[in-house]
Every structure is written in structure tokens, then in C-alpha cells.
C-alpha positions in Angstrom: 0.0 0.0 0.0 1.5 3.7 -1.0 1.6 6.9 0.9 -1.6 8.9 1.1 -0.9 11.3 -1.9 -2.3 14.4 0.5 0.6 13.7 2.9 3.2 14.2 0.5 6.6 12.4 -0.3 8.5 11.3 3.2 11.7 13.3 3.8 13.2 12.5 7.2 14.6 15.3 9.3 18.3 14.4 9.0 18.6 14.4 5.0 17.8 18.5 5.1 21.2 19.0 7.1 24.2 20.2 5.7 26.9 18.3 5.8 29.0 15.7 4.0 29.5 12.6 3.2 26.5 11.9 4.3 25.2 8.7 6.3 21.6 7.7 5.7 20.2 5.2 8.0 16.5 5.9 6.4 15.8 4.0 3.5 12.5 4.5 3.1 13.1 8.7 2.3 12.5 10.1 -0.6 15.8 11.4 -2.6 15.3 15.6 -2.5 16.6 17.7 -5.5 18.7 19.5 -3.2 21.3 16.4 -3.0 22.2 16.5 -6.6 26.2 16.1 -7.2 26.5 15.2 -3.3 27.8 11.8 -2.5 25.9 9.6 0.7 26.4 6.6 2.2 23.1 4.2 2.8 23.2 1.9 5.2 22.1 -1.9 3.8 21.6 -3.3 7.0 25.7 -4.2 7.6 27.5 -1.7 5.6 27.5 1.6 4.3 27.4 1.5 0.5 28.3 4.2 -1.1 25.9 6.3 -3.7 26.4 9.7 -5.8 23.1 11.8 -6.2 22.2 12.4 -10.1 19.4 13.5 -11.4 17.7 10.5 -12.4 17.3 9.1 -9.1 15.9 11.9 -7.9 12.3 11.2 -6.5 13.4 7.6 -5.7 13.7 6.2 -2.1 17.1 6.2 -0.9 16.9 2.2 0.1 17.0 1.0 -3.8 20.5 1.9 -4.7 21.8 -0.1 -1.7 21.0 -3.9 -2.3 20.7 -5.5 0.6 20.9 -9.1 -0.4 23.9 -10.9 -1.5 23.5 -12.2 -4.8 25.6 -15.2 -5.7 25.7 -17.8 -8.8 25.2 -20.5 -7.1 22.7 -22.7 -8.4 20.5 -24.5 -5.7 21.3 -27.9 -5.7 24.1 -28.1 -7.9 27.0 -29.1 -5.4 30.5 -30.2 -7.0 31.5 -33.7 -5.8 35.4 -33.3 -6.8 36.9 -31.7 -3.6 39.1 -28.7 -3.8 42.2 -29.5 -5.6 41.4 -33.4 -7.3 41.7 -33.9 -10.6 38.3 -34.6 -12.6 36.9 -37.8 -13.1 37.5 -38.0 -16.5 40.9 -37.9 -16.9 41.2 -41.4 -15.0 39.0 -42.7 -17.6 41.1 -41.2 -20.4 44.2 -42.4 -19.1 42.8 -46.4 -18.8 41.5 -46.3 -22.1 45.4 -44.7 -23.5 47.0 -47.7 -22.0 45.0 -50.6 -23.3 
């Protein structure tokens, strides 16, 4: 469910202070036009990632330029057998069949 559009955009208190970098602990604000060019850091829940204000993210919340899962490429389920430094199983069958 969205904001009430009679209540306006929410801007918390500590984005309208001046000074910089920045760190934003309120990822639900709204980006203001008056942080263009500024760099600020958002906090993803562990770390501070670092963004730079342009002006097409302007009118976005602050919380989607800092990702806050980890995303891997990994499949599920998909788990090598070979352990960390064995050769693959198919050379041993390569090498039988070169000496017969």
C-alpha cells in the first residue's frame, strides 16, 4: 500500500542537514533535489554502501541503490562432488583407455 498522496513524499529530518558525506540510516526517504552532485552513504543493514546523487534518481527512495541481499551464482542444488584440488573424473578414464 502507498503513501496517502495528500501527505506528500517522506523526507526524514536528517537528510535536510548540511553536511558531507553523508550517512543515511532511512531507506524509506525520498531522494530531495537539493542532493544532486553530493555523495551519501546508505546503510544496507551491515554496511554503508556508497551512492552519488544524479538526477535521475531523484524522487526515488534512498533504500533502492543499496542492495541489501547478496547475490551469488550458485545454483541450488548443484554441489561439486570433486573436492578442492582433485583432478576430474574423466581424466582417470582417459588415461585407462590410453593404456590398453
Amino acid at each position: 500500500m502507498s503513501r496517502a498522496s495528500w501527505k506528500g513524499p517522506f523526507l526524514a529530518q536528517s537528510l535536510l542537514k548540511v553536511k558531507a558525506p553523508r550517512k543515511i540510516w532511512s531507506r524509506n526517504s525520498i531522494l530531495p533535489g537539493a542532493l544532486i552532485g553530493k555523495r551519501v552513504y546508505v546503510y544496507n543493514g551491515k554496511k554503508f554502501k556508497r551512492v552519488i546523487i544524479d538526477r535521475s534518481k531523484v524522487g526515488y527512495k534512498v533504500g533502492e541503490f543499496a542492495i541489501t541481499r547478496i547475490l551469488t551464482t550458485k545454483k541450488l542444488g548443484k554441489t561439486s562432488s570433486r573436492k578442492k584440488g582433485s583432478k576430474p573424473v574423466m581424466s582417470k578414464v582417459v588415461k585407462a583407455v590410453k593404456k590398453k
